[in-house]
N, C-alpha and C positions, 0 to 999 in steps of 0.2 A: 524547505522543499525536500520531500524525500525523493531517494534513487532510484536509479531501475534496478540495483542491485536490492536494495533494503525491500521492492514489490515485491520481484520475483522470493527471496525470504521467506517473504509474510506468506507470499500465497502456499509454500511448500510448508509451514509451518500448521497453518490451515486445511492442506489438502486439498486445496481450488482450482480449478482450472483457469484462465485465461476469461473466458469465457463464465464463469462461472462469477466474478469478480468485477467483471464489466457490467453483468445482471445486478450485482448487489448495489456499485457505487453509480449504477446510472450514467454508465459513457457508452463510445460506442468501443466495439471491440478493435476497431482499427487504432483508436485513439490511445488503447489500451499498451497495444503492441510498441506504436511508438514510444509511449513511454516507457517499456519495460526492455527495449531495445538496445542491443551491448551498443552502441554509438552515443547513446542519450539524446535521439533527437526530440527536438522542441512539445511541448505541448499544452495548452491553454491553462495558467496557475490555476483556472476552475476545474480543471479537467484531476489535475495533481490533488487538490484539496478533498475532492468528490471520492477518491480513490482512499488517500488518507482516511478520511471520517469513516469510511466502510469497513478496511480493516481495522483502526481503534474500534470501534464497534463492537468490534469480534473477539477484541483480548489483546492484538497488537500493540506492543509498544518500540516506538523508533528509539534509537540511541544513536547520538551523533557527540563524537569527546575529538576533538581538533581534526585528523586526518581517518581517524576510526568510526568506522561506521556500523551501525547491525539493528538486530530484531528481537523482540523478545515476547512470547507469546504469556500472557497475566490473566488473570482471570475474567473473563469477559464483563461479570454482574461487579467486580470491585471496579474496572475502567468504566463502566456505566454511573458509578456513584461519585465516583471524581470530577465528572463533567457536570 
């Protein structure tokens, strides 16, 4: 599961809004906020996945090494060859 920190990342990595991210993965925008929320409240593993698959999509890639977390933006057409 990724974070609200590793979203917010991707989207600034991207240059997307809120809004603009919610349009690509197909949530709603409220659903959005929640999860990108400094609290990390809850929201539907479909909701998280939908979000995921939108940024990989885009170039995104998560990293997660024990307590370290982050983003890293790759080349969009090479993360399209690997799936």
């Amino acid at each position: 599961m990724i974070t609200a920190r590793q979203t917010r990342a991707a989207r600034a990595l991207l240059g997307w809004t809120q809004e603009m991210l919610a349009d690509k993965a197909k949530v709603s925008l409220t659903a959005l906020k929640r999860m990108e929320s400094a609290d990390g409240l809850r929201v539907y593993e479909s909701t998280s996945d939908q979000v995921r698959r939108a940024l990989e999509a885009e170039g995104i890639a998560f990293i997660k090494s024990g307590r370290n977390e982050g983003v890293m933006l790759v080349d969009a057409q090479e993360a399209a060859q690997r799936r």
